[in-house]
C-alpha positions as CSV (number, residue, x, y, z in Angstrom):
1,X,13.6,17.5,-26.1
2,X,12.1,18.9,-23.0
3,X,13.5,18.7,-19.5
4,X,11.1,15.8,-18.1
5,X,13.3,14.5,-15.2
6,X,15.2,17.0,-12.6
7,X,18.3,15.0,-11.2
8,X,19.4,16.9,-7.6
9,X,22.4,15.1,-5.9
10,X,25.6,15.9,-4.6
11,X,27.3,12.8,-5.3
12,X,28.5,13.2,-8.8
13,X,28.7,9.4,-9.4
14,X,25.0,9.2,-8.7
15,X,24.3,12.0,-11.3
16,X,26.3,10.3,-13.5
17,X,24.5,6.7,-13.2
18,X,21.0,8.1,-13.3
19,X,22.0,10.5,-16.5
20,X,23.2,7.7,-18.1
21,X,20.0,5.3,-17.3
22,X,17.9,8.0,-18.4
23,X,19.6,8.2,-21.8
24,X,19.8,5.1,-23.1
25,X,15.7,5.2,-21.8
26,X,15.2,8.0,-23.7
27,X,14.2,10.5,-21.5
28,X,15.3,13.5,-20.9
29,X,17.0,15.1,-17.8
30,X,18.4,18.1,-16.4
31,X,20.7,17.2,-13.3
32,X,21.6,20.0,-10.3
33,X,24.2,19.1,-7.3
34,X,21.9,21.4,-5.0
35,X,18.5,21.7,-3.9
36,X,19.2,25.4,-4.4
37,X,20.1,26.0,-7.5
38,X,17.2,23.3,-8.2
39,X,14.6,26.0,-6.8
40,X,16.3,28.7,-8.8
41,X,15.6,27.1,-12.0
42,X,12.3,26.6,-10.6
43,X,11.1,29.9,-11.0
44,X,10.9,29.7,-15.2
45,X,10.5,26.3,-15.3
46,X,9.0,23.4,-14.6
47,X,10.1,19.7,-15.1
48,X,7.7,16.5,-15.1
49,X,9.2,14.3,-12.5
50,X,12.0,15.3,-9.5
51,X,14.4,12.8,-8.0
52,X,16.1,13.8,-4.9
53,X,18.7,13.2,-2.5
54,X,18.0,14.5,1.0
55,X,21.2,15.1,2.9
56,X,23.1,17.4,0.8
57,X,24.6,20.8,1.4
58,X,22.6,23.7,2.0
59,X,19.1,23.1,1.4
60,X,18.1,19.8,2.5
61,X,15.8,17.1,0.4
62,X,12.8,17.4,2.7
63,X,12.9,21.4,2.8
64,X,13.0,21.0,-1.0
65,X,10.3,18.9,-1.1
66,X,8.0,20.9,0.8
67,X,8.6,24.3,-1.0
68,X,8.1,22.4,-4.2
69,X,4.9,20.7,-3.3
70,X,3.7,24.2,-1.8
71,X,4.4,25.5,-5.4
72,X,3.8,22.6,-7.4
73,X,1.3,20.4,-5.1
74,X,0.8,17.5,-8.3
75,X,4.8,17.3,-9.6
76,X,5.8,14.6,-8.0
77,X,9.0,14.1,-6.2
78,X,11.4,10.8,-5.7
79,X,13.1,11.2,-2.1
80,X,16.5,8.8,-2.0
81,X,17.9,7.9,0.8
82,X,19.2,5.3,2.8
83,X,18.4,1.6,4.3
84,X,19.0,2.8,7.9
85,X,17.3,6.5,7.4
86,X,13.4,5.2,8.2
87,X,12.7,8.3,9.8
88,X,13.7,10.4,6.6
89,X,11.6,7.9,4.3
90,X,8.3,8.4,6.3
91,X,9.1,12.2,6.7
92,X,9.5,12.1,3.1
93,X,6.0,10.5,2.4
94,X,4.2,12.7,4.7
95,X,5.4,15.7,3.1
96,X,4.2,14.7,-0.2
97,X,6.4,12.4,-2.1
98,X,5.5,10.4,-4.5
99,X,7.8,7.3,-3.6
100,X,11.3,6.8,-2.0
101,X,14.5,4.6,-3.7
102,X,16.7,3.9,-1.2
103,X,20.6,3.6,-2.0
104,X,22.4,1.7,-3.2
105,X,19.7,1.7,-5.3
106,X,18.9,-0.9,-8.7
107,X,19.1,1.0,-11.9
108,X,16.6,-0.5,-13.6
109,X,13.9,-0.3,-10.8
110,X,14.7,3.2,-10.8
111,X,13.9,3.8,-14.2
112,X,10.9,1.9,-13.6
113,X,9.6,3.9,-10.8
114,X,10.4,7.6,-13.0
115,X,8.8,6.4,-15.8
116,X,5.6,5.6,-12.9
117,X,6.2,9.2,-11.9
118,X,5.8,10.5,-15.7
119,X,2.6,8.5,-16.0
120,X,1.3,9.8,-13.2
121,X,2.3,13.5,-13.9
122,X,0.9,13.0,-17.8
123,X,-2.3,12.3,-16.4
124,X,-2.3,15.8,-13.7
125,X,-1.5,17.5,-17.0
126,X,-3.9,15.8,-19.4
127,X,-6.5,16.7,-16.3
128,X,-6.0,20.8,-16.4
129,X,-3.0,20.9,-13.6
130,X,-0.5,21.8,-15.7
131,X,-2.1,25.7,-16.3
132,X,-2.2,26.3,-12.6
133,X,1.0,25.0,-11.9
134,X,2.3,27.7,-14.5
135,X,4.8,30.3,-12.9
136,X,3.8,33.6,-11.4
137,X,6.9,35.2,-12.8
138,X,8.4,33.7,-16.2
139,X,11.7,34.6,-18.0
140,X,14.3,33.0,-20.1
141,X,16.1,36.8,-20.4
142,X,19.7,36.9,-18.2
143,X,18.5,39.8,-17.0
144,X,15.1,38.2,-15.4
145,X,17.4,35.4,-14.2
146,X,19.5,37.6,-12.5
147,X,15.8,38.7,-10.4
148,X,14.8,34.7,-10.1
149,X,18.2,34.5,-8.4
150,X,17.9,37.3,-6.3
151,X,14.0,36.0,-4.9
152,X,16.0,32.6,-4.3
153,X,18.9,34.1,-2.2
154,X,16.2,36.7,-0.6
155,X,13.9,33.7,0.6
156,X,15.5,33.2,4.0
157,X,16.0,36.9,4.8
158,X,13.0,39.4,5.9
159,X,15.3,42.2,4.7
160,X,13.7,45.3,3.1
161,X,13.3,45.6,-0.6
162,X,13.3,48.2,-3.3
163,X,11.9,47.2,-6.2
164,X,12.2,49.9,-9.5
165,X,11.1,49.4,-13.1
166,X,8.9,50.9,-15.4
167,X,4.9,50.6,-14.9
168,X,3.9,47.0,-16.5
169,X,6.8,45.2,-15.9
170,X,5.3,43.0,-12.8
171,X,6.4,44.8,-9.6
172,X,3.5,43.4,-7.9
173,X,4.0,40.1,-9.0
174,X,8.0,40.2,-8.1
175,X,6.7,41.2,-4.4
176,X,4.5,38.4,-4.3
177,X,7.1,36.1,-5.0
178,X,9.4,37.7,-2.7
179,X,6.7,36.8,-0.3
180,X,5.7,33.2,-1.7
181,X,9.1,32.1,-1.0
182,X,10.6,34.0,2.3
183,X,9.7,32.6,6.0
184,X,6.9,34.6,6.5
185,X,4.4,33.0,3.4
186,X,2.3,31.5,5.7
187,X,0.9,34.9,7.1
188,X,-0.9,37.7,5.1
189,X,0.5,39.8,1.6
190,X,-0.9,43.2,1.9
191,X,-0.4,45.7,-1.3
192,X,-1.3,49.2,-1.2
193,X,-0.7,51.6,-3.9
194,X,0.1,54.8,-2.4
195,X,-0.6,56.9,-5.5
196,X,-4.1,55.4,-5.8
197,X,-5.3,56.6,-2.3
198,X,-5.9,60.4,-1.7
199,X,-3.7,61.8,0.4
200,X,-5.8,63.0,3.5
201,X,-6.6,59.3,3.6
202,X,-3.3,57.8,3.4
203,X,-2.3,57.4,6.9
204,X,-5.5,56.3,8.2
205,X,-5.0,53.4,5.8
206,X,-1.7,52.5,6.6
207,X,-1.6,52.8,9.9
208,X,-5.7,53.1,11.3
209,X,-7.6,55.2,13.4
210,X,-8.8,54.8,16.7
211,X,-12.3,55.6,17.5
212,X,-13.0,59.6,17.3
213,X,-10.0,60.2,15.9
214,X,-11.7,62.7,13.2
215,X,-14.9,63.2,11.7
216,X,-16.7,60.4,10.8
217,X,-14.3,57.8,12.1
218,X,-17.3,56.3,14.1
219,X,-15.1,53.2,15.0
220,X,-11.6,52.1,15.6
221,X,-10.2,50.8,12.0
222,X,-7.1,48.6,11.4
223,X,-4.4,50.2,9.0
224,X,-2.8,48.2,6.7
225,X,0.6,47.4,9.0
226,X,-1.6,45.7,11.2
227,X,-3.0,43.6,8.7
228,X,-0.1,42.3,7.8
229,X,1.4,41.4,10.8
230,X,3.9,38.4,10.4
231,X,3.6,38.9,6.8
232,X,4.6,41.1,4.3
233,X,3.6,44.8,2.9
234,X,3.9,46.3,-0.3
235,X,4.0,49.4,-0.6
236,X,3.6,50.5,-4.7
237,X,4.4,54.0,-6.1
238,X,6.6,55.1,-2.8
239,X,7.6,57.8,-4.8
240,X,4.5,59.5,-4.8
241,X,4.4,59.3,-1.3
242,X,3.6,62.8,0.9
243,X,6.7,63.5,2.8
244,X,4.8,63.7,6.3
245,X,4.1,60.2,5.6
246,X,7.6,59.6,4.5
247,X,8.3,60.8,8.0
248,X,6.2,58.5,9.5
249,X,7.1,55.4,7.6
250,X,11.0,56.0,8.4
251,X,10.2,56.2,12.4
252,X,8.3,52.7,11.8
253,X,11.1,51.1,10.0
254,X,13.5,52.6,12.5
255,X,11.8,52.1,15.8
256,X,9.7,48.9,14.8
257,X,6.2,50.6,15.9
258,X,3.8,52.7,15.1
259,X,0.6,54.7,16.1
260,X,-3.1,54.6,14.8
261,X,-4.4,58.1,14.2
262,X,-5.7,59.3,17.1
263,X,-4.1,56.6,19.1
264,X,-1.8,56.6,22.3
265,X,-0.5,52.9,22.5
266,X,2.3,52.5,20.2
267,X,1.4,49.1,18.5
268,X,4.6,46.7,17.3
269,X,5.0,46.2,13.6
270,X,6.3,42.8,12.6
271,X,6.0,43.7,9.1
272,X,8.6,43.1,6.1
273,X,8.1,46.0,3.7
274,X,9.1,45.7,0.0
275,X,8.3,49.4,-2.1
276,X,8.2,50.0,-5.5
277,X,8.4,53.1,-7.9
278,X,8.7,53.2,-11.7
279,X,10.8,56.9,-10.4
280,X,14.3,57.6,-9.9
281,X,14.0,58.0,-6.1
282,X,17.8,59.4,-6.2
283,X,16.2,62.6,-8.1
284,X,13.9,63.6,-6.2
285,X,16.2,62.9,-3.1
286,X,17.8,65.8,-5.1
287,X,14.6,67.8,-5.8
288,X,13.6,67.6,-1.9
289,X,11.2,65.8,-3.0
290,X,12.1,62.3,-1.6
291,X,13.3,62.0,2.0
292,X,17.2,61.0,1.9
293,X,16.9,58.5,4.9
294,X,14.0,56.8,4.4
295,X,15.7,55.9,0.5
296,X,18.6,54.6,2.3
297,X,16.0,52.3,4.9
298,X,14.2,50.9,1.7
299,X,17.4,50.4,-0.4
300,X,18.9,47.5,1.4
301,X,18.3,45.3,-1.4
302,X,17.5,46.6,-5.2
303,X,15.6,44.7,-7.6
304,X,15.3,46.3,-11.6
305,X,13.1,44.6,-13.6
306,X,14.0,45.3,-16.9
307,X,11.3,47.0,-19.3
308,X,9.9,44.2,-21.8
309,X,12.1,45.9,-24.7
310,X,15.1,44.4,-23.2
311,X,14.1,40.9,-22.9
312,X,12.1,40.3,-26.3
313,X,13.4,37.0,-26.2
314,X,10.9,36.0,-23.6
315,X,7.8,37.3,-25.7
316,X,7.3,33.9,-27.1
317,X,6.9,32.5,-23.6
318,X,4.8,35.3,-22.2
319,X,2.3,35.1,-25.2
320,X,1.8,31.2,-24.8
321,X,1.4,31.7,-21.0
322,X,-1.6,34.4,-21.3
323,X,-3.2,33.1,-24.7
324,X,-3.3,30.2,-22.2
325,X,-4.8,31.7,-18.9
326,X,-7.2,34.2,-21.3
327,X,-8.7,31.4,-22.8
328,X,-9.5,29.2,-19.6
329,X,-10.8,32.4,-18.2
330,X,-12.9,32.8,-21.2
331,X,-13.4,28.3,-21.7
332,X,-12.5,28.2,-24.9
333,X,-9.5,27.1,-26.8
334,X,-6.2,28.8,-26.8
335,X,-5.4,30.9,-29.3
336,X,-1.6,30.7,-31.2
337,X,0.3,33.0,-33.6
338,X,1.6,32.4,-37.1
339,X,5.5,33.1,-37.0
340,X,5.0,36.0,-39.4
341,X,2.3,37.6,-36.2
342,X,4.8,36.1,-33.6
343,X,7.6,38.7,-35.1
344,X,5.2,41.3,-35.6
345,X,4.9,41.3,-31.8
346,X,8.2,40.8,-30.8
347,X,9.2,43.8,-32.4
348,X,6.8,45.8,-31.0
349,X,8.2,48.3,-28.6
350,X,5.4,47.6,-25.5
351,X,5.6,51.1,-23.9
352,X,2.9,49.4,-21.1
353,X,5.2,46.3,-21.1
354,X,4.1,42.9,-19.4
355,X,0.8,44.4,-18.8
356,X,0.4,45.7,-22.4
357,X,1.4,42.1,-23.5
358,X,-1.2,40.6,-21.4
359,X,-3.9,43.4,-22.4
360,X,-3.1,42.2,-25.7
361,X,-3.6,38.3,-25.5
362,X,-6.8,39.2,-23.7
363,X,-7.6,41.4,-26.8
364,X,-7.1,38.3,-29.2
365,X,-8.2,35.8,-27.2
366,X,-12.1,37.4,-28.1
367,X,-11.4,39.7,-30.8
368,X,-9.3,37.1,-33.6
369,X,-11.4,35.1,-35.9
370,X,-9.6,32.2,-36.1
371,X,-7.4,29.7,-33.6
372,X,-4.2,30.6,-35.5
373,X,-3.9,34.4,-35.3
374,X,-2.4,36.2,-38.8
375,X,-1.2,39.2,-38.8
376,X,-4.2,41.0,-39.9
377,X,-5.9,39.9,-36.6
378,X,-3.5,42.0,-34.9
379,X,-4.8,45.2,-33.7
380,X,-4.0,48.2,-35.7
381,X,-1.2,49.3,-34.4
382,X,0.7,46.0,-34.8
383,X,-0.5,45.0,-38.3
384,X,2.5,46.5,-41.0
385,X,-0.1,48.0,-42.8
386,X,-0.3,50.9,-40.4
387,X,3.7,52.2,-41.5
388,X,2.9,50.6,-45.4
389,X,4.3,52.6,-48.1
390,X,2.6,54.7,-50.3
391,X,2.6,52.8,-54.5
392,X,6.2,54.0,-56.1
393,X,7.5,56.2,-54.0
394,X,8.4,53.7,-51.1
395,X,7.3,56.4,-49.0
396,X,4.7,56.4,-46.1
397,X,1.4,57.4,-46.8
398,X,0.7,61.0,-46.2
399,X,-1.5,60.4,-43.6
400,X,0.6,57.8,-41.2
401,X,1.2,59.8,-38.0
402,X,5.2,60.2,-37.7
403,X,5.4,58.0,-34.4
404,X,3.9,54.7,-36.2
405,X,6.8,55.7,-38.8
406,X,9.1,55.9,-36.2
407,X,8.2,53.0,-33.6
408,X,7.7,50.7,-36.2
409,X,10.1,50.6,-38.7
410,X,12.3,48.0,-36.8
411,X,9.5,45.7,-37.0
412,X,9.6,46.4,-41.5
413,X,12.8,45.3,-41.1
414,X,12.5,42.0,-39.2
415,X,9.3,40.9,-41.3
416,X,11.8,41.6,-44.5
417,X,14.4,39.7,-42.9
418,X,12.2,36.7,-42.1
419,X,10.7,36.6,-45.7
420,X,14.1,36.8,-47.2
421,X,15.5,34.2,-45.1
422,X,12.5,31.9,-45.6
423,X,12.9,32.4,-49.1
424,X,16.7,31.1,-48.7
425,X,19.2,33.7,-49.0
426,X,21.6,34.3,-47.8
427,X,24.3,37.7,-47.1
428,X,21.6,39.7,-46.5
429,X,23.0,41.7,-43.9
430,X,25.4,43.4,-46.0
431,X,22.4,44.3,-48.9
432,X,20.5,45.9,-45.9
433,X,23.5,47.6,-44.1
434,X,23.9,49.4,-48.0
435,X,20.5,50.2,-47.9
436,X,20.2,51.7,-44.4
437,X,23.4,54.1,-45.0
438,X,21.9,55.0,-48.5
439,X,18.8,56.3,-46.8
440,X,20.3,58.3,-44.2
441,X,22.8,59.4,-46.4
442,X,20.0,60.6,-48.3
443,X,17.7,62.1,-45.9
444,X,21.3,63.6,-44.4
445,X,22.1,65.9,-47.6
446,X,18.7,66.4,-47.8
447,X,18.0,67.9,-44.6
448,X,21.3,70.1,-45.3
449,X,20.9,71.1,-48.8
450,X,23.7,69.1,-49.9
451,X,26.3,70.3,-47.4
452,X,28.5,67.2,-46.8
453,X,30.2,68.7,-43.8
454,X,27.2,69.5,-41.9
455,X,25.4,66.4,-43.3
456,X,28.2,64.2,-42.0
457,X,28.4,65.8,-38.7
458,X,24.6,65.3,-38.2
459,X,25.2,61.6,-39.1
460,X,27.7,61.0,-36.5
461,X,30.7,60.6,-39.3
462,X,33.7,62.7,-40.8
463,X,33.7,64.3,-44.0
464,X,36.1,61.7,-45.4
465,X,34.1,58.8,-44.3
466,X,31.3,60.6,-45.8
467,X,32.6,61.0,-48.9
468,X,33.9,57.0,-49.6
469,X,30.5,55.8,-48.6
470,X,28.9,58.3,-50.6
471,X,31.3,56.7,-53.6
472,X,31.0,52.8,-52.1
473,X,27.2,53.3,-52.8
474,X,26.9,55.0,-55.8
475,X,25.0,58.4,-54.9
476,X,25.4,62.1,-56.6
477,X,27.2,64.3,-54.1
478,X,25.7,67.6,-53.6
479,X,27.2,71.1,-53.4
480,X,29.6,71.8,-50.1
């Protein structure tokens, strides 16, 4: 049962009434005592209807409503409040909401006026709102919560941000946020990849040039600092940064100015920066490569976005989301995947990550025949067919290039653990465990010619432990 109605009071007893009027309704509910930890949850979700106090600690109802509505402009929001609190109500209505209950308030009318608000919001979805109001950033994983918390504490502060994680895992799109929800959204977001721009270029486009400056700089040119004044700046693939320009962007984050090329007048810089690299900066602060002060400037606050092989778990949700947005870029229907094409792909290991996963959905969304996509409609390297094995041998093919063998064999597994568990057994864990020691048992003594001591070193084992599993499991023992 989905999470239609979002309860957020700090009265308990109020909680309580609503929870219990919305269950014997039937419809489901999710209650928060804060407005913040309400816009936490926010950030990989999305509920159908919102009630609301507005004075509560913290974040107040109003300020919640008009974050939410800047996010989510057709959810609608109840604001409660008081008889005497006429200036809150109208507040209320001109920020957006959809109605106000005042308190003490009648249960039954205020089941009446949710079950209003989930009309009205069935109808914003059955009209196409409910794909733009999808998420930027979307995660179920603890450790993607851990960076939806960290944007929701960050969203009052203009504090600089380091933000590291492998290439594809949405560093651009965690700045964003960071932007999105911090005091300065209302002026520009500026991204510039500083690996991407050649370096005799660099600091004319971060900082300008002024009129004669250098050849062919024919008239004075804004830098990118400038045109994000108020705003934000993202600065991608820091690592790769020249370190005279490393020099130069330390002196702006410590003195708060800067000069165009060729310029005279130091110009202020009212800029938050947030960096990226998908490099241990710490390293090349070792190599001299890195500048050791300007890491400590950008590592106020750290955000790791984990790489997508550590939250698989949100595959699922990342596959609806761009089979969805592929196929109103494309204005057809969305495609969906068959559970045994679903595990193929959340086993896969994603070296590009999020971006790989989206390259993907794009692939299917025109390449698959069919709306339900089978697991031959994968591409080649996903289909099981790529790491088959050979007729009798249960060997690979000759041919299979070693790193299929070897990045895919985890997904054999799960495909033979879904078919056995569809097909009702059970204990299988044990049967598998047999046969995984077997094998490397085998492939052990093979690769030593039957030398248990070595083989068992190799293995990570003693020679005693060897020796029982090599008894447990029923296989030949070869010559010490």
């Amino acid at each position: 049962m989905t999470q239609a109605v979002w309860i957020i009071d700090d009265d308990k007893a109020i909680r309580w009434v609503l929870e219990k009027s919305l269950a014997r309704s039937n419809i489901a509910y999710q209650s928060f005592p804060s407005a913040d930890d309400a816009l936490n949850a926010l950030y990989d979700a999305s509920p159908s209807v919102i009630i609301s106090d507005i004075r509560m600690p913290g974040t107040d109802g109003l300020k919640f409503l008009a974050k939410v509505k800047a996010e989510h402009p057709a959810l609608p929001v109840i604001i409660m409040t008081a008889h005497s609190d006429l200036d809150s109500a109208v507040s209320a209505f001109q920020g957006g909401a959809f109605e106000y209950l005042p308190k003490p308030f009648d249960v039954d009318q205020a089941v009446a006026l949710i079950e209003r608000a989930l009309a009205e919001s069935r109808s914003s979805h059955a009209a196409g709102e409910d794909t733009e109001a999808m998420p930027a950033l979307l995660g179920q994983a603890p450790a993607m919560q851990d960076v939806f918390r960290a944007i929701g504490r960050l969203s009052q502060s203009s504090v600089t941000v380091l933000i590291t994680g492998e290439s594809g895992t949405g560093k651009e799109r965690v700045a964003e946020a960071l932007h999105r929800h911090s005091v300065r959204a209302a002026k520009p977001f500026i991204a510039l990849n500083t690996a991407a721009i050649p370096k005799d270029l660099l600091e004319s486009e971060l900082f300008g040039h002024d009129k004669g400056a250098f050849t062919g700089a024919l008239a004075t040119r804004r830098g990118r600092f400038e045109e994000a004044e108020g705003g934000t700046l993202f600065l991608d693939e820091i690592g790769d940064m020249p370190t005279e320009l490393q020099t130069r962007l330390l002196r702006v984050l410590s003195d708060g100015h800067f000069y165009r090329v060729g310029g005279h007048t130091p110009i202020k810089a009212n800029v938050r920066v947030i960096a990226a690299t998908h490099q241990h900066l710490e390293e090349r602060v070792k190599l001299g490569q890195f500048r050791e002060d300007l890491y400590h400037r950008l590592n106020v606050i750290r955000l790791r976005l984990p790489p997508l092989r550590e939250r698989n778990e949100d595959i699922p949700l990342l596959v609806r989301h761009f089979l969805a947005r592929s196929a109103a870029n494309l204005g057809v229907e969305p495609k969906r995947l068959s559970e045994a094409a679903m595990t193929l792909v959340q086993h896969y290991a994603f070296p590009g990550n999020v971006r790989q996963l989206e390259n993907l959905c794009q692939w299917m969304t025109v390449m698959a025949p069919g709306q339900a996509v089978e697991e031959q409609d994968l591409p080649p390297e996903f289909r099981p067919e790529t790491v088959s094995r050979a007729p009798g041998n249960g060997s690979a093919p000759p041919d299979a290039p070693a790193a299929s063998i070897a990045g895919d064999w985890s997904m054999l597994l799960a495909r033979e653990v879904a078919q056995r568990l569809a097909a009702g057994e059970s204990g299988i864990i044990d049967d598998l465990t047999a046969r995984f020691e077997r094998t490397c048992i085998k492939s052990g003594l093979a690769h030593t010619g039957g030398r248990k001591v070595e083989a068992a070193t190799l293995l990570g084992w003693g020679r005693n432990t060897l020796t029982r599993k090599i008894q447990e499991l029923g296989l030949e023992a070869g010559n010490e």
